[in-house]
N, CA, C and O atoms as a GROMACS GRO file, in nm:
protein
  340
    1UNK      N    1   0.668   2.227  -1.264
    1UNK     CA    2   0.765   2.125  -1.302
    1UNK      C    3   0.828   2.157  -1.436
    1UNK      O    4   0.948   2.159  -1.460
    2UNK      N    5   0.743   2.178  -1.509
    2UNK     CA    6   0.788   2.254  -1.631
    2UNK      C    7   0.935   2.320  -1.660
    2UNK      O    8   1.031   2.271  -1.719
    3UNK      N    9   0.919   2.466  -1.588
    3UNK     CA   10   0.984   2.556  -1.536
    3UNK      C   11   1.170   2.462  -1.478
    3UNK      O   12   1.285   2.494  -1.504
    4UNK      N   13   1.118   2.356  -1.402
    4UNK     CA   14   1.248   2.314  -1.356
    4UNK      C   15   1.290   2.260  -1.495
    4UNK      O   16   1.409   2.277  -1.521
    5UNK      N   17   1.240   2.218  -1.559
    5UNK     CA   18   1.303   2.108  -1.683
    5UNK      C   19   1.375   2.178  -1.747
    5UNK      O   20   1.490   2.146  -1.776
    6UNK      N   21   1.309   2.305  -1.786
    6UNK     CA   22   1.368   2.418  -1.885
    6UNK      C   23   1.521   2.445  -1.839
    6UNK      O   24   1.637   2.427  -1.877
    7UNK      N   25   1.445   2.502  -1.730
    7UNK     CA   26   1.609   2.574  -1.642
    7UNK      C   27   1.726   2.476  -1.623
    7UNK      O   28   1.844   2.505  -1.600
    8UNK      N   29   1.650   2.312  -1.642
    8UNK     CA   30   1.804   2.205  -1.627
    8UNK      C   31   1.830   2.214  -1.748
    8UNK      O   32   1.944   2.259  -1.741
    9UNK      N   33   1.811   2.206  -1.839
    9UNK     CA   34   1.824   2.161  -2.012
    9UNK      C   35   1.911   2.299  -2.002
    9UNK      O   36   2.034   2.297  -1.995
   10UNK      N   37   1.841   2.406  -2.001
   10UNK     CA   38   1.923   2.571  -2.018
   10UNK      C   39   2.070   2.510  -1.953
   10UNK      O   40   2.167   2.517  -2.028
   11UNK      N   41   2.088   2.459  -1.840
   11UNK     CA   42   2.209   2.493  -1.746
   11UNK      C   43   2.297   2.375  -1.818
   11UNK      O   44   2.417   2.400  -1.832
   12UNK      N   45   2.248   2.246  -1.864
   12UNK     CA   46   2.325   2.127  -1.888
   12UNK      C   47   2.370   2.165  -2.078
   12UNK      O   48   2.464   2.114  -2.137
   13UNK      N   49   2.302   2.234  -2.119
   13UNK     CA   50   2.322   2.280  -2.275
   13UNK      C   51   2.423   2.385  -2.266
   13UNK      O   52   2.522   2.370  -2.338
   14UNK      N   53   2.418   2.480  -2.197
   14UNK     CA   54   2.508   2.598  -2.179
   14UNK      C   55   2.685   2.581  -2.204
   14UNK      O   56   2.756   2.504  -2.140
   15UNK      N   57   2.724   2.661  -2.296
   15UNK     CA   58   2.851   2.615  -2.334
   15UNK      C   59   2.965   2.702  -2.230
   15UNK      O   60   3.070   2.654  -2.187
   16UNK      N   61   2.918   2.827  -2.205
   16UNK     CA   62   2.958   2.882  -2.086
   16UNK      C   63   2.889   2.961  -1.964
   16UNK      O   64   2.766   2.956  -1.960
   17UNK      N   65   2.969   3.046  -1.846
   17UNK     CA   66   2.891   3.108  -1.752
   17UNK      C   67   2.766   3.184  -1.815
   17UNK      O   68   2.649   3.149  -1.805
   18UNK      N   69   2.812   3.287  -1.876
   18UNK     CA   70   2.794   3.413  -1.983
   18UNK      C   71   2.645   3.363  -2.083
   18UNK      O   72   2.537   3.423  -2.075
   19UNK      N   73   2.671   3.239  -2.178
   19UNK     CA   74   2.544   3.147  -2.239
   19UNK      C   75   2.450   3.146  -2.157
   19UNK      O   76   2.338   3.196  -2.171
   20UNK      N   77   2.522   3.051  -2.011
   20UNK     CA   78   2.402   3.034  -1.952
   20UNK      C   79   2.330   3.136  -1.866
   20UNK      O   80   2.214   3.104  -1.841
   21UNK      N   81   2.370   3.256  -1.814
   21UNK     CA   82   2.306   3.362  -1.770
   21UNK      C   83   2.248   3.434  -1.888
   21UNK      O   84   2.160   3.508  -1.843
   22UNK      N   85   2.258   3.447  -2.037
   22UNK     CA   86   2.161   3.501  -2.091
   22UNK      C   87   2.084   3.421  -2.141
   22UNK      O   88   1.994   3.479  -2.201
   23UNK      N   89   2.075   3.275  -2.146
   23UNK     CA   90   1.971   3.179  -2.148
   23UNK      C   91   1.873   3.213  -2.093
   23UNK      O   92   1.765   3.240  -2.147
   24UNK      N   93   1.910   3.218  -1.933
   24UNK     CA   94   1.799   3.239  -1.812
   24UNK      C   95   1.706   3.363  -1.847
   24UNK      O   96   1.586   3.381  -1.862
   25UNK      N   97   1.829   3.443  -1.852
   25UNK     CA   98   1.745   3.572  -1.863
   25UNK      C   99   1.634   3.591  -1.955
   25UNK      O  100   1.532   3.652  -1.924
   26UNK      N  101   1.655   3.538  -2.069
   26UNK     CA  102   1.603   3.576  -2.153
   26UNK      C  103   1.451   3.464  -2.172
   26UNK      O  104   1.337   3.504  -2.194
   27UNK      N  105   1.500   3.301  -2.154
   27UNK     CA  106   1.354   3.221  -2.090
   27UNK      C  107   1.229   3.330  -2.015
   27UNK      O  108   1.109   3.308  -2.035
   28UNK      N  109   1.252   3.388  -1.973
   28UNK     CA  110   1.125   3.447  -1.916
   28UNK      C  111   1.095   3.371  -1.756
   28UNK      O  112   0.996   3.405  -1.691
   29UNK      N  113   1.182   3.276  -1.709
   29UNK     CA  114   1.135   3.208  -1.581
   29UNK      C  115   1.170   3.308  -1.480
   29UNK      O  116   1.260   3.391  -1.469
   30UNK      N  117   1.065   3.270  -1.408
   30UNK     CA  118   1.112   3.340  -1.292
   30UNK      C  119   1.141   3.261  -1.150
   30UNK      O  120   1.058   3.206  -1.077
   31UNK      N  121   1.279   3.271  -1.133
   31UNK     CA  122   1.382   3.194  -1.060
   31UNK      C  123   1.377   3.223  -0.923
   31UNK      O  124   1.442   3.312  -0.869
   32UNK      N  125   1.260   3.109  -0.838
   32UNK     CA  126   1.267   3.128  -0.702
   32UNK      C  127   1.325   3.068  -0.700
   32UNK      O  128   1.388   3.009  -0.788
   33UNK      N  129   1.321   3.056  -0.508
   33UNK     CA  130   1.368   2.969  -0.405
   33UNK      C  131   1.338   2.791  -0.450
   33UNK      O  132   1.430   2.709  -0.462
   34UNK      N  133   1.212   2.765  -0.466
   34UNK     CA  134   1.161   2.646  -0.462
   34UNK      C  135   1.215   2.632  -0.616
   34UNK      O  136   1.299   2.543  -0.624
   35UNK      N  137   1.192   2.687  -0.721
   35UNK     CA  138   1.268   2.644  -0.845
   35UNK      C  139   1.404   2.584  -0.846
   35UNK      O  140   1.428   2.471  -0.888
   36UNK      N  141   1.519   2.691  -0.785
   36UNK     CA  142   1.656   2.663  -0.766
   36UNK      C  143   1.636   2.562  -0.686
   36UNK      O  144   1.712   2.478  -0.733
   37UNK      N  145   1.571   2.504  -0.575
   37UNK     CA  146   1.598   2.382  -0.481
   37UNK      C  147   1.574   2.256  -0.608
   37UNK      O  148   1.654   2.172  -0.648
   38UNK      N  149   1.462   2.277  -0.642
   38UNK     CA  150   1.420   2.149  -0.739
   38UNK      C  151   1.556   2.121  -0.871
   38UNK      O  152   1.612   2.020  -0.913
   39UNK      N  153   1.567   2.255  -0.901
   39UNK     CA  154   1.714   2.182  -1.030
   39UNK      C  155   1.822   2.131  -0.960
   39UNK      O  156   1.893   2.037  -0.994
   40UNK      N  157   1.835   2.223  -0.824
   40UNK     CA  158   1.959   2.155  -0.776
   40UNK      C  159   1.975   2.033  -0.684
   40UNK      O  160   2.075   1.996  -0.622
   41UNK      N  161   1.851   1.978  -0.688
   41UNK     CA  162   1.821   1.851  -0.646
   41UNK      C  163   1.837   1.734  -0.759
   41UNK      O  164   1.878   1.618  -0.765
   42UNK      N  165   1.779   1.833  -0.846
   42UNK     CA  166   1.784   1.722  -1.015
   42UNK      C  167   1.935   1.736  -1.031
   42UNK      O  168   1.976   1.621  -1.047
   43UNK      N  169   2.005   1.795  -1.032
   43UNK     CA  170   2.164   1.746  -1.025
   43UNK      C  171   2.220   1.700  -0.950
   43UNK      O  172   2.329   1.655  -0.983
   44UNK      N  173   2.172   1.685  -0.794
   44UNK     CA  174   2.252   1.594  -0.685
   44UNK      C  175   2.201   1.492  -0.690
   44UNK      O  176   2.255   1.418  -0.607
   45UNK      N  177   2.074   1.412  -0.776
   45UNK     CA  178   2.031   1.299  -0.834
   45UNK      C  179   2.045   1.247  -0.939
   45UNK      O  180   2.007   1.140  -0.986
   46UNK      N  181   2.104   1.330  -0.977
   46UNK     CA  182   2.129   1.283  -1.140
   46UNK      C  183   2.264   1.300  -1.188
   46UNK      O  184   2.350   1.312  -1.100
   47UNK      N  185   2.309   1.305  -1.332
   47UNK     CA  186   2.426   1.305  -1.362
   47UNK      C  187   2.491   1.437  -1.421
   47UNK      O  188   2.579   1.460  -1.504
   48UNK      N  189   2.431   1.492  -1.362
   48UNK     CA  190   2.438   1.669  -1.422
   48UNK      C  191   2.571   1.699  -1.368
   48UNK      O  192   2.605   1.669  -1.253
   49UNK      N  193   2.654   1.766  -1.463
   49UNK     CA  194   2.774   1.807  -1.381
   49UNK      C  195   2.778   1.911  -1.309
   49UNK      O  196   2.700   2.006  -1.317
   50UNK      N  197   2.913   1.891  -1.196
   50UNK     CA  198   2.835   2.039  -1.045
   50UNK      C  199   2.939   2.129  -1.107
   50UNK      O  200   2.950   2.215  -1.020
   51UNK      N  201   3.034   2.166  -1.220
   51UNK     CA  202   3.014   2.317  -1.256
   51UNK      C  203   2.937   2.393  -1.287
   51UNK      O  204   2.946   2.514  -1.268
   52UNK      N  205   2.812   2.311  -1.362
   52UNK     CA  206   2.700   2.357  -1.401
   52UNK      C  207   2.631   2.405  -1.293
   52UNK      O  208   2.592   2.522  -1.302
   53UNK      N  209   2.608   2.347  -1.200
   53UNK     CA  210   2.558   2.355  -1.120
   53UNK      C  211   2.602   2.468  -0.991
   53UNK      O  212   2.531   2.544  -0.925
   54UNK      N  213   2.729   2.446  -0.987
   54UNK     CA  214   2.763   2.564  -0.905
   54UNK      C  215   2.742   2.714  -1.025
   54UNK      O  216   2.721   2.827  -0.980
   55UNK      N  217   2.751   2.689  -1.161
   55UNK     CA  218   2.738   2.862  -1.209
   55UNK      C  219   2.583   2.856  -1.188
   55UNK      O  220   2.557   2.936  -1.099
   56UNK      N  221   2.472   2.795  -1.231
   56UNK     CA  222   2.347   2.823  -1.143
   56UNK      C  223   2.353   2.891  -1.000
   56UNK      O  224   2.318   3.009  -0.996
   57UNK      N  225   2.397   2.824  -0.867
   57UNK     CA  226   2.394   2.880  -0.767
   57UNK      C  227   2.463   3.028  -0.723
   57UNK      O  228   2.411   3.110  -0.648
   58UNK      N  229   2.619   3.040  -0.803
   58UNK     CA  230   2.665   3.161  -0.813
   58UNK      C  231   2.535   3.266  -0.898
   58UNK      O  232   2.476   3.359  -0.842
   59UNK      N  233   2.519   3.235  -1.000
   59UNK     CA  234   2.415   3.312  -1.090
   59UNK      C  235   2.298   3.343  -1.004
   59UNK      O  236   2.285   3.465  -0.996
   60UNK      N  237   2.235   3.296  -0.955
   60UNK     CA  238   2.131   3.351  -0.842
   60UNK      C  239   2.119   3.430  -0.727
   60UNK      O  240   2.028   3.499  -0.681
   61UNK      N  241   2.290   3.389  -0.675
   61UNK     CA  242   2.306   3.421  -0.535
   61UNK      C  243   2.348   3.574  -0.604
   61UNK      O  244   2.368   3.645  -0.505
   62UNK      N  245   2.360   3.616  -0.667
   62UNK     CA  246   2.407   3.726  -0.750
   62UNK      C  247   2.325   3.841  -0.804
   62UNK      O  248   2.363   3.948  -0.852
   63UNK      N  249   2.159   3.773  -0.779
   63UNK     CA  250   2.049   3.853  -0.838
   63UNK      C  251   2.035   3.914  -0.663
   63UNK      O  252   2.062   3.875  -0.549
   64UNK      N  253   1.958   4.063  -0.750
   64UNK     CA  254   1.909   4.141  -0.652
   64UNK      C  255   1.813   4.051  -0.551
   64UNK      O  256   1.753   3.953  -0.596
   65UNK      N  257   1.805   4.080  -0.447
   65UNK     CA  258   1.710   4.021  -0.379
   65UNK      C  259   1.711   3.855  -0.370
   65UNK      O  260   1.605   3.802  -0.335
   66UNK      N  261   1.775   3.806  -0.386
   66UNK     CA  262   1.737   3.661  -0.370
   66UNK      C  263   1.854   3.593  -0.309
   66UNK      O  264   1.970   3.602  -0.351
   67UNK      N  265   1.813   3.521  -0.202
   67UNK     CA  266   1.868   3.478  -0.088
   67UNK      C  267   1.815   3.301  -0.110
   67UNK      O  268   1.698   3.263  -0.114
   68UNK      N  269   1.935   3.216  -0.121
   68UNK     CA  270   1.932   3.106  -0.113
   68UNK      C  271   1.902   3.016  -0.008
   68UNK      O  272   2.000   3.005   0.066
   69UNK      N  273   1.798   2.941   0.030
   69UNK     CA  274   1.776   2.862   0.120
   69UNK      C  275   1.853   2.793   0.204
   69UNK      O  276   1.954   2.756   0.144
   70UNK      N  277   1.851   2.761   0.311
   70UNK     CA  278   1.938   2.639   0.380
   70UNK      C  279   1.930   2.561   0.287
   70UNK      O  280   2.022   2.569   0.204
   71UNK      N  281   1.831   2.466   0.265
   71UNK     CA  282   1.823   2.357   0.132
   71UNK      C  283   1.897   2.375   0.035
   71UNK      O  284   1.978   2.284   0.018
   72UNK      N  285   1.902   2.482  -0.055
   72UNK     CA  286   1.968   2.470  -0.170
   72UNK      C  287   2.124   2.507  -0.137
   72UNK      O  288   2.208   2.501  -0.227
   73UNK      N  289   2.162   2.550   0.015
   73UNK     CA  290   2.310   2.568  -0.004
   73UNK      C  291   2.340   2.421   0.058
   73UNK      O  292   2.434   2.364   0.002
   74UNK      N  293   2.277   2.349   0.164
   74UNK     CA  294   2.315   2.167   0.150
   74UNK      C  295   2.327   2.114   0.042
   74UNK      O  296   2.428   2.051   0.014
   75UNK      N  297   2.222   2.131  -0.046
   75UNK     CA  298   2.216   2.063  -0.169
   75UNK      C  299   2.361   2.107  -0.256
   75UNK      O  300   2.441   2.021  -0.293
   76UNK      N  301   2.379   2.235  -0.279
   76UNK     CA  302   2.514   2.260  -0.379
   76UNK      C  303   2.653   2.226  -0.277
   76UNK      O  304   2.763   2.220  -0.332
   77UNK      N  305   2.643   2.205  -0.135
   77UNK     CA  306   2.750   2.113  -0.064
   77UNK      C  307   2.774   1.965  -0.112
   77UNK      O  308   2.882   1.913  -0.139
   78UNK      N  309   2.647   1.909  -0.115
   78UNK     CA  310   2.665   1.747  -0.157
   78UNK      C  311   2.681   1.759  -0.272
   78UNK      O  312   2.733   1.658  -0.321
   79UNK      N  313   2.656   1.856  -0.360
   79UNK     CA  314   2.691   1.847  -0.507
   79UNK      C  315   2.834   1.810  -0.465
   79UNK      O  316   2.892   1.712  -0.417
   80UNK      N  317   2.864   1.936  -0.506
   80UNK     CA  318   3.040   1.948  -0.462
   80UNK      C  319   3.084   1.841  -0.411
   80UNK      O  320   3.149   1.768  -0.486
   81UNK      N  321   3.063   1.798  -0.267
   81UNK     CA  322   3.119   1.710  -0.225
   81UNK      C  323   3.130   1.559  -0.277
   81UNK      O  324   3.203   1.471  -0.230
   82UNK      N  325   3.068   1.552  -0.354
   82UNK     CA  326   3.016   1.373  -0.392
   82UNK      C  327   3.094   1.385  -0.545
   82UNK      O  328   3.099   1.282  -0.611
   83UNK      N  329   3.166   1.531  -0.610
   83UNK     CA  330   3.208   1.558  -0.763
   83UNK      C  331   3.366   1.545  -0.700
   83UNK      O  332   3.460   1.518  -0.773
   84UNK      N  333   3.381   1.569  -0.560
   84UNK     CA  334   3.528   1.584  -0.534
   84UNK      C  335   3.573   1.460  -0.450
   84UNK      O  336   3.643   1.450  -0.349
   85UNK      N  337   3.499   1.355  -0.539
   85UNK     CA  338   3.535   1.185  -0.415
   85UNK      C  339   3.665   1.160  -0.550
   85UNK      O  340   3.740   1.062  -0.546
   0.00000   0.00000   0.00000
């Protein structure tokens, strides 16, 4: 749980794309599947804004090897969708 808190604070503090990918990097987390579902749940519940949120999901979908869940690509749909009412 930890781990998710960090990575929301990192993504909601971040002044740009660029900040927030060497934020990550440099935290030391290591950014699964079940991590990315949990922040991007904490932003489709909360008041986190979904640019933030979509450069998280771009930023991942972008690392070697890591393939985004069904879950977390619903989840960054309802983001989106519920930021564009």
């Amino acid at each position: 749980m930890l781990g998710m808190e960090v990575v929301y604070r990192i993504i909601t503090s971040s002044s740009s794309p660029e900040d927030l990918k060497q934020s990550i990097n440099s935290s030391g987390i290591f950014l699964d599947n079940n991590l990315i579902d949990k922040v991007l749940k904490r932003f489709r519940f909360g008041h986190g804004k979904p640019l933030q949120a979509l450069e998280l999901f771009k930023f991942t979908a972008n690392r070697k090897g890591f393939y985004h869940t069904p879950n977390s690509l619903d989840t960054m749909l309802y983001i989106w969708a519920k930021s564009s009412i």
